[in-house]
Wavefront OBJ file of the C-alpha trace (Angstrom):
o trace
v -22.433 -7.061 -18.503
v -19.869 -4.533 -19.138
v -21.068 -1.018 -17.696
v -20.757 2.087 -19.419
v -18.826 4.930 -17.682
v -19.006 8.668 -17.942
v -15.593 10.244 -17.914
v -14.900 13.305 -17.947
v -11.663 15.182 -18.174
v -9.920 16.460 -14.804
v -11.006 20.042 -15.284
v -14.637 18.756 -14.437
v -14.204 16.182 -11.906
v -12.599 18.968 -9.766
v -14.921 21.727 -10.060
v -17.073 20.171 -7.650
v -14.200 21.452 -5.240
v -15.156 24.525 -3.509
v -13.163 27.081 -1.386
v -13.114 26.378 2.365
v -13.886 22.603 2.113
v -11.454 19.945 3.041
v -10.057 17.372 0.630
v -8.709 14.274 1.275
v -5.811 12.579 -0.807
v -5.337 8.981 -1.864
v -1.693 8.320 -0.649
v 0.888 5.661 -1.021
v 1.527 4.328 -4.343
v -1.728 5.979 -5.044
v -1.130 9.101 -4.646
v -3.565 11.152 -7.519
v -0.235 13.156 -9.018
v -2.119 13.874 -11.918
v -5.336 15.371 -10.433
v -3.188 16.928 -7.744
v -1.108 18.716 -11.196
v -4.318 19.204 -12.473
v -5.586 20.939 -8.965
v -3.020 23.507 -9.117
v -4.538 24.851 -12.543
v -8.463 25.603 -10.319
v -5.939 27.780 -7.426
v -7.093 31.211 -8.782
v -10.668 30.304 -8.328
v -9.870 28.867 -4.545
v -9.262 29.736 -1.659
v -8.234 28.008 2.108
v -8.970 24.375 0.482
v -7.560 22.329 3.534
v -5.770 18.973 2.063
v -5.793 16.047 4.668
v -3.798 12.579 3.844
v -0.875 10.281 5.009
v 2.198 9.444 3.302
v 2.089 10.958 -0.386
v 4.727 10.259 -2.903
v 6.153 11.515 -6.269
v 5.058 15.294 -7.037
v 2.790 17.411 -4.803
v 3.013 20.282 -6.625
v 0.521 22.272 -4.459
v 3.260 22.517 -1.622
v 5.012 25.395 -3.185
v 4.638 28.800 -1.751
v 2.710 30.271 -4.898
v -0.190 28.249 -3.829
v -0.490 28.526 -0.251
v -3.691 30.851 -0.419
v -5.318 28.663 -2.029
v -4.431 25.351 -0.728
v -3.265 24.581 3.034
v -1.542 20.987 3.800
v -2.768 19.359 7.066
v -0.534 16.270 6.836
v -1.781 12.905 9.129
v 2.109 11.746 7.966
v 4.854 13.865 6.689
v 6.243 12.579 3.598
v 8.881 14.383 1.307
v 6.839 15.965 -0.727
v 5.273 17.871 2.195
v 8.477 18.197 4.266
v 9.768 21.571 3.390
v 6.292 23.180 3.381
v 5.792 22.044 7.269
v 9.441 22.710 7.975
v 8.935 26.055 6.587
v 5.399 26.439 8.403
v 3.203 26.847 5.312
v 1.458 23.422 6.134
v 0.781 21.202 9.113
v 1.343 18.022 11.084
v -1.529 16.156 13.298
v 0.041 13.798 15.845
v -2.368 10.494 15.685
v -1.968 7.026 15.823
v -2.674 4.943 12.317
v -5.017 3.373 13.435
v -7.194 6.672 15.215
v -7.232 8.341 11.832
v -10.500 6.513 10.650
v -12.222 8.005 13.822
v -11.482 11.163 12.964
v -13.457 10.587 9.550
v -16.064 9.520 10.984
v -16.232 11.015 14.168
v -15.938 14.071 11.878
v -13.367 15.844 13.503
v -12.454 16.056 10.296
v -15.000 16.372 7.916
v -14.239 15.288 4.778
v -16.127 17.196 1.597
v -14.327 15.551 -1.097
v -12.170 12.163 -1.468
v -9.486 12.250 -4.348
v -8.774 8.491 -4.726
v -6.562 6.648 -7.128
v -8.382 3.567 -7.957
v -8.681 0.168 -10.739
v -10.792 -0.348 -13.598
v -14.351 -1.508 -12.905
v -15.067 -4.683 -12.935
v -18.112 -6.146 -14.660
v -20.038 -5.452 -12.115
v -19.200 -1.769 -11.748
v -16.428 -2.056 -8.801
v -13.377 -0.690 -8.214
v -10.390 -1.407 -5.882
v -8.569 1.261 -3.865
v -5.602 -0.906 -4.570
v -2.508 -1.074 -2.981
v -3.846 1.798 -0.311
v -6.683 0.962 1.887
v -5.532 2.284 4.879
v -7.298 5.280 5.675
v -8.610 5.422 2.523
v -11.566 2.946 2.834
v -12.984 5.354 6.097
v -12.415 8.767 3.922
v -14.129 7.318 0.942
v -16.975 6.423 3.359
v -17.343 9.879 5.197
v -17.018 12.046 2.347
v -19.816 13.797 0.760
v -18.217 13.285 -2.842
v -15.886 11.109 -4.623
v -13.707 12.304 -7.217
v -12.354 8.682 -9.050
v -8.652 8.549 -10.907
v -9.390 5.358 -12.669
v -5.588 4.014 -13.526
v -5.613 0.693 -15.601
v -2.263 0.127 -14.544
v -3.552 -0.158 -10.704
v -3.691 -3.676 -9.286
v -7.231 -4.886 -7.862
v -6.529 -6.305 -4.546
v -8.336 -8.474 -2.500
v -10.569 -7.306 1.324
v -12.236 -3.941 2.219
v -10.644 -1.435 -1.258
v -14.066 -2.461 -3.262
v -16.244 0.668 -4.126
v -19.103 0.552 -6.560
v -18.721 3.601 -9.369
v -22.167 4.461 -8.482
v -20.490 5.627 -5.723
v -18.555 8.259 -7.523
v -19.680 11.994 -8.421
v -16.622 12.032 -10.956
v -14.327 9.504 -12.877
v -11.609 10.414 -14.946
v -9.764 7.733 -16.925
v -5.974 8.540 -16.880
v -3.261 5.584 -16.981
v 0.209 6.308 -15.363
v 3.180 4.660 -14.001
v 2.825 3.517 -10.800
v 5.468 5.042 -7.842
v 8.288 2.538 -6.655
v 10.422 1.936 -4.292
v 13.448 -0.545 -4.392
v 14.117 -1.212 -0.459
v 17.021 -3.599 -1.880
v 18.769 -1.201 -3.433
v 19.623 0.403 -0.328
v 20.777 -2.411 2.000
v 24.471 -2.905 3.009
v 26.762 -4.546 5.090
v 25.428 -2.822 8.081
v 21.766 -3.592 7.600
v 22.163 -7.181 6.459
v 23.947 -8.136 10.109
v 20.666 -5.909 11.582
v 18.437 -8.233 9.881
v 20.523 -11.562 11.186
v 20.281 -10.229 14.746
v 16.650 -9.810 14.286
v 16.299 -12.819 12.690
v 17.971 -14.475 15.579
v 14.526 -13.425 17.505
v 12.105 -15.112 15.443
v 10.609 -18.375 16.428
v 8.913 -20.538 14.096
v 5.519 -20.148 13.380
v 5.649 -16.320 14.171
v 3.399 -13.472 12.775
v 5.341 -11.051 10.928
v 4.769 -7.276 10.948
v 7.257 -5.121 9.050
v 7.357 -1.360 8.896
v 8.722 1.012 6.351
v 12.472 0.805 4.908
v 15.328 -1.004 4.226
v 16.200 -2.804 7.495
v 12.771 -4.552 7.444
v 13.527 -5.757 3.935
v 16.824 -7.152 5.110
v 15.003 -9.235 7.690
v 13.138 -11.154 5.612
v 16.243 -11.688 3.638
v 17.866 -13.273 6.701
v 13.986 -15.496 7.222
v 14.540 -18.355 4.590
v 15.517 -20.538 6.683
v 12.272 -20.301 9.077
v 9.228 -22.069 8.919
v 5.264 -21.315 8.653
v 5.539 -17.689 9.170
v 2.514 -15.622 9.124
v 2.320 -11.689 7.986
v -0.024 -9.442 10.164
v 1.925 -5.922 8.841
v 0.486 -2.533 8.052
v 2.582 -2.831 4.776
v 4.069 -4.873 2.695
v 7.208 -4.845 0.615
v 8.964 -6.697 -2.056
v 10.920 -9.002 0.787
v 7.836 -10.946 1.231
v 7.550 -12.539 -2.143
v 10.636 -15.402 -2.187
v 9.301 -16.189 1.653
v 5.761 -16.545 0.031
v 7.052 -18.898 -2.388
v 9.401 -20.842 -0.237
v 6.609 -21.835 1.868
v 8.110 -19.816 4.879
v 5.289 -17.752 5.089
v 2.521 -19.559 4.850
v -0.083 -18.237 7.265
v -0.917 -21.792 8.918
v -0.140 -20.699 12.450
v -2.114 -17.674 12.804
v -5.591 -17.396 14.832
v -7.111 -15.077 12.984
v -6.828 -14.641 8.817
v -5.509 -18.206 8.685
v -3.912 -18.772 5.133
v -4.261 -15.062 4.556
v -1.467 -12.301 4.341
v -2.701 -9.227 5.939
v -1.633 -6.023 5.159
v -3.470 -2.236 4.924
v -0.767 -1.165 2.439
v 1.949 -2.064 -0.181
v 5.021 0.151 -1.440
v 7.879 -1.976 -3.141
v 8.562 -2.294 -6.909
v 6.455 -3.552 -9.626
v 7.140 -7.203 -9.326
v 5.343 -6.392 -5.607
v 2.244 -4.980 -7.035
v 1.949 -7.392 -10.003
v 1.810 -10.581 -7.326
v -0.803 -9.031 -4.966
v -2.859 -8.406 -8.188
v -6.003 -10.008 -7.845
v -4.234 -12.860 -5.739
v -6.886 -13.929 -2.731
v -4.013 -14.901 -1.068
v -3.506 -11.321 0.467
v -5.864 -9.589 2.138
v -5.921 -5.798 2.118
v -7.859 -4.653 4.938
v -9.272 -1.377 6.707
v -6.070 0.280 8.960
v -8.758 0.873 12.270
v -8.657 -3.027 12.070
v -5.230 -4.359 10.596
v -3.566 -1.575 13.379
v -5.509 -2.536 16.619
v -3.631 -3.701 19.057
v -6.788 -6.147 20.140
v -6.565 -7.807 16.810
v -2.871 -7.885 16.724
v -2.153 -9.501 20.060
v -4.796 -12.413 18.573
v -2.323 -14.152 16.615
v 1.017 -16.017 18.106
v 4.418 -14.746 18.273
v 3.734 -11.627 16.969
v 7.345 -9.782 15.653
v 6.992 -6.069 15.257
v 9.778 -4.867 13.591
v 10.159 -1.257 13.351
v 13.057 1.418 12.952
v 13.802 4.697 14.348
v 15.793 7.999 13.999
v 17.344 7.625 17.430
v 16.964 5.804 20.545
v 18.117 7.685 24.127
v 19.940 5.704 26.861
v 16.268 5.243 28.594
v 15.178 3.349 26.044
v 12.870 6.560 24.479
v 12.304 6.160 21.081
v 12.035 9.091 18.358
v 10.534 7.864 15.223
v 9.049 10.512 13.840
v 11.056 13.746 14.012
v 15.030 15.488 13.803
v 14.747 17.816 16.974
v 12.275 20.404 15.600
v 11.981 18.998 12.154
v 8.848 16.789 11.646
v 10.237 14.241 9.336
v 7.331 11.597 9.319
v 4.976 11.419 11.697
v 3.170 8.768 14.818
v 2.079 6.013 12.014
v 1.804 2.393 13.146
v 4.697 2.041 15.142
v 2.945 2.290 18.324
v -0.093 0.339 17.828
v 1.992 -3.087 16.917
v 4.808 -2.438 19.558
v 1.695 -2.964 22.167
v -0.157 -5.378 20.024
v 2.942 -7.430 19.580
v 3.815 -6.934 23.015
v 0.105 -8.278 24.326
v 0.599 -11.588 22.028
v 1.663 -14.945 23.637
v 4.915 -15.297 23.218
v 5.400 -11.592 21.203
v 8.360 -9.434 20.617
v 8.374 -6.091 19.979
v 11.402 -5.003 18.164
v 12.933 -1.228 17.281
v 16.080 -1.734 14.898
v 17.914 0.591 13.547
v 22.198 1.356 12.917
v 23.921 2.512 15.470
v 24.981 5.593 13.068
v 23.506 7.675 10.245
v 25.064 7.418 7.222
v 26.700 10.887 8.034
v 28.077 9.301 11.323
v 25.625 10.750 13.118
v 24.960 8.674 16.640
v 21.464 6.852 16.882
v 21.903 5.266 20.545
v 22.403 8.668 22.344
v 22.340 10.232 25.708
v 18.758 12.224 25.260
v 16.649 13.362 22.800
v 17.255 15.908 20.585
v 15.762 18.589 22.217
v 12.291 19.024 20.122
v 12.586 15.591 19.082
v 9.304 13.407 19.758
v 8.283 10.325 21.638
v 6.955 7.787 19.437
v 7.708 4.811 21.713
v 7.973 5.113 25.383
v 10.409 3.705 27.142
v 7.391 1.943 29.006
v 6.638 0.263 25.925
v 10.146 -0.785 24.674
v 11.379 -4.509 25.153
v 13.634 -5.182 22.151
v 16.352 -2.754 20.660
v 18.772 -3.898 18.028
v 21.553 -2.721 16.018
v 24.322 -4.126 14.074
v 26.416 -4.421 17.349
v 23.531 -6.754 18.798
v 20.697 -7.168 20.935
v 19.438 -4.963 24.193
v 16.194 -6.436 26.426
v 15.226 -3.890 27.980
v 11.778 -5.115 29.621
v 11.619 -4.955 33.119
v 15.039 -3.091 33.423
v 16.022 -0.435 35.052
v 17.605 2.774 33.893
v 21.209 2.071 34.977
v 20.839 -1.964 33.412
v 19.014 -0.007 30.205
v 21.820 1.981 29.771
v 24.054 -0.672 30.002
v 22.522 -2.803 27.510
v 22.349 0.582 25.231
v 26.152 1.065 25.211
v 26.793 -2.478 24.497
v 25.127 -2.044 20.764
v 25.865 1.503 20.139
v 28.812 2.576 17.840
v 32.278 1.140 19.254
v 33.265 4.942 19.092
v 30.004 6.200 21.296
v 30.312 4.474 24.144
v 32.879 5.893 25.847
v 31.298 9.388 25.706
v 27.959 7.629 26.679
v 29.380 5.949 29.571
v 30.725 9.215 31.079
v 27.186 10.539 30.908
v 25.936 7.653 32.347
v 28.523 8.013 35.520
v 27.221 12.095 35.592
v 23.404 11.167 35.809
v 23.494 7.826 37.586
v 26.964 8.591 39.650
v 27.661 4.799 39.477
v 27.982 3.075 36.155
l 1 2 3 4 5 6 7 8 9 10 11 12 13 14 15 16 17 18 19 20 21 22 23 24 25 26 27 28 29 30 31 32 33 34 35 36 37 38 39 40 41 42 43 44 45 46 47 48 49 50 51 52 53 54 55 56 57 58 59 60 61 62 63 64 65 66 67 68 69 70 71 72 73 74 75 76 77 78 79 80 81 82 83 84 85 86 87 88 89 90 91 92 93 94 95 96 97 98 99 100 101 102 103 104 105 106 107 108 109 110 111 112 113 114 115 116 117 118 119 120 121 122 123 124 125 126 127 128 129 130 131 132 133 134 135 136 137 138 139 140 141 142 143 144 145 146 147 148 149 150 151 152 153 154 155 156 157 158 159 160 161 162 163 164 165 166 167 168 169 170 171 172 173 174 175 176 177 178 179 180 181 182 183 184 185 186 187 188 189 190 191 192 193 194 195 196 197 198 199 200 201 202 203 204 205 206 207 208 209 210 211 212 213 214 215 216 217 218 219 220 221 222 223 224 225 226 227 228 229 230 231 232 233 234 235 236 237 238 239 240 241 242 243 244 245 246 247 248 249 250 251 252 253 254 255 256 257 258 259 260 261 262 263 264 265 266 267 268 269 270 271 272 273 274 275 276 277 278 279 280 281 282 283 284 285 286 287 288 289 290 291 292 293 294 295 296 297 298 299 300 301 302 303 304 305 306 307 308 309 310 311 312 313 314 315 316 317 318 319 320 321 322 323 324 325 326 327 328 329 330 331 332 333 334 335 336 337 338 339 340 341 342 343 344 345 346 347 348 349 350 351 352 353 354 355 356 357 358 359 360 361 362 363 364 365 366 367 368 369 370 371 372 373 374 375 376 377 378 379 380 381 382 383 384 385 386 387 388 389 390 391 392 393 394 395 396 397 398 399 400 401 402 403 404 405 406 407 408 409 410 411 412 413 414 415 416 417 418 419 420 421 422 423 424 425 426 427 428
């Protein structure tokens, strides 16, 4: 039978929301804009209502200054439309694996009061899906005290742990919009495309895929159709997967665990992305404490993690998260599938990235920006790759790192990182 639902408009749903209480938001593609619009309009009647998520996009809205008495941003990822506010120090950043942030839910470190989620229509039997976000979603919708529902038609229903029953619910509010997307292809060039060959080079058949966010993942599964039964163990998903899906490259028949299955804890891509994972069992959308743990990862075969960075010093530390003193994303998954990928038989964990910014800035450097974060440890590095090649860098030492380093920076860097080399190791 069809179930009959009690909306009510946005004004109601959120004056259950109560000063002093801590919110969490639905991010990703999912991101409630609306109710977070919506939000602003109940700021005279609050006051120090701490917001918790992880990567939000399109407009936040509550970041601006006229609302930080009311509102105060305690960001699990910095996105852009919290960057300025932490930059500026009128909101937060908490430093915590992916795959910890579940814990902290239900460990209650932090306590969650209400849940804004973004979520599907309900099916007959009264569920809904938490779509193309389960994440840390699925934990915060099961450790909050109340549930405030966005119920978007134009939200896919995915398959794996995003069902919630609207009985769970205090408040729905029924409010269609168009769905945030992001075109990774639009942004590849030259540079990335001969990233993405290198990396490519790397992959064995019969491999487990995990790709994280931006363009030089994309362009490695551009350079994959040529490979054969690939599996996807990935924290996110993207439009690149789609022609592998139907070429029969990926095809999931190698891995241990989710056989047959595409795992993923997220999608962000365009709408061609979220139209194929809708309702399609072949894609499993699972809980981040589990998709990120290195104990599951390291269970499948040949496990690729392929992740970027901002720069990479001649040690082989890697800052993924930050500019110097500007937080500019935060921990994420990086960590958690460099070790889990680096624990699988036969594994490779992989940081690529150009060997300059798009200003020219330098990526393979001498040190750290001073300020700058440790995402990856040297300890934990084996693969680094640019458009200049590939550096192994397990089991070196800092003179052969550094070596290997120069070789796939920027022609017109190594000559200045060589003479730093000579100064700190005296013989290069």
């Amino acid at each position: 039978m069809i179930h009959p639902y009690n909306y009510v408009t946005a004004a109601e749903a959120l004056s259950i929301i109560q000063s002093n209480q801590r919110v969490f938001i639905h991010g990703g593609v999912c991101t409630p804009v609306y109710l977070l619009q919506e939000l602003g309009r109940e700021a005279q009647r609050l006051n120090n209502v701490e917001l918790v998520s992880i990567s939000l996009k399109g407009s936040m809205e509550l970041d601006k200054p006229e609302y930080q008495e009311s509102f105060h941003i305690n960001s699990l990822f910095v996105s852009e439309p919290v960057r300025h506010a932490v930059a500026e120090g009128r909101a937060d950043f908490i430093p915590v694996f992916l795959s910890d942030i579940p814990d902290l839910f239900k460990r209650k470190i932090l306590e969650i009061d209400v849940a804004i989620v973004q979520v599907s229509q309900p099916d007959i039997h009264g569920y809904c899906s938490l779509s193309l976000s389960i994440d840390i979603a699925r934990s915060a919708v099961d450790n909050a005290k109340q549930i405030i529902a966005l119920v978007n038609p134009l939200l896919p229903r995915t398959h794996g742990d995003g069902m919630i029953h609207t009985d769970r619910f205090a408040r729905m509010v029924f409010h269609p919009s168009d769905l945030y997307e992001e075109d990774y292809g639009l942004k590849m060039g030259e540079s990335e495309m001969i990233i993405g060959q290198h990396v490519a080079e790397l992959v064995e058949d019969g491999s487990t895929l995990q790709m994280g966010i931006g363009t030089i993942p994309d362009a490695v599964l551009k350079c994959l159709s040529g490979h054969k039964d690939l599996g996807v163990h990935t924290e996110m998903l993207s439009d690149g997967i789609i022609s592998l899906v139907e070429k029969d490259v990926i095809n999931n028949k190698k891995k241990h665990i989710h056989p047959n299955k595409s795992v993923t804890s997220f999608a962000l891509g365009t709408r061609k992305l979220y139209d194929y994972v809708n309702d399609n069992p072949s894609f499993a959308f699972l809980d981040i404490d589990y998709v990120n743990d290195p104990h599951v990862i390291r269970r499948n075969p040949k496990v690729i993690a392929i992740n970027s960075a901002i720069e990479v010093d001649l040690t082989g530390q890697v800052c993924a998260d930050s500019i110097g003193y500007m937080q500019y994303s935060g921990i994420g998954g990086q960590m958690d599938f460099m070790r889990g990928a680096a624990l699988s038989e036969g594994g490779k964990p992989i940081i690529a990235l150009s060997s300059r910014t798009t200003k020219g800035v330098p990526r393979i450097v001498p040190h750290l920006k001073e300020g700058a974060g440790v995402v990856t440890t040297r300890g934990h590095v084996h693969w680094v790759v640019t458009e200049f090649g590939s550096a192994f860098l397990f089991g070196k030492n800092l003179r052969q790192r550094a070596r290997a380093l120069i070789n796939i920076a920027h022609p017109d860097d190594r000559e200045a990182l060589t003479k730093y080399c000579y100064e700190r190791f005296k013989i290069f």
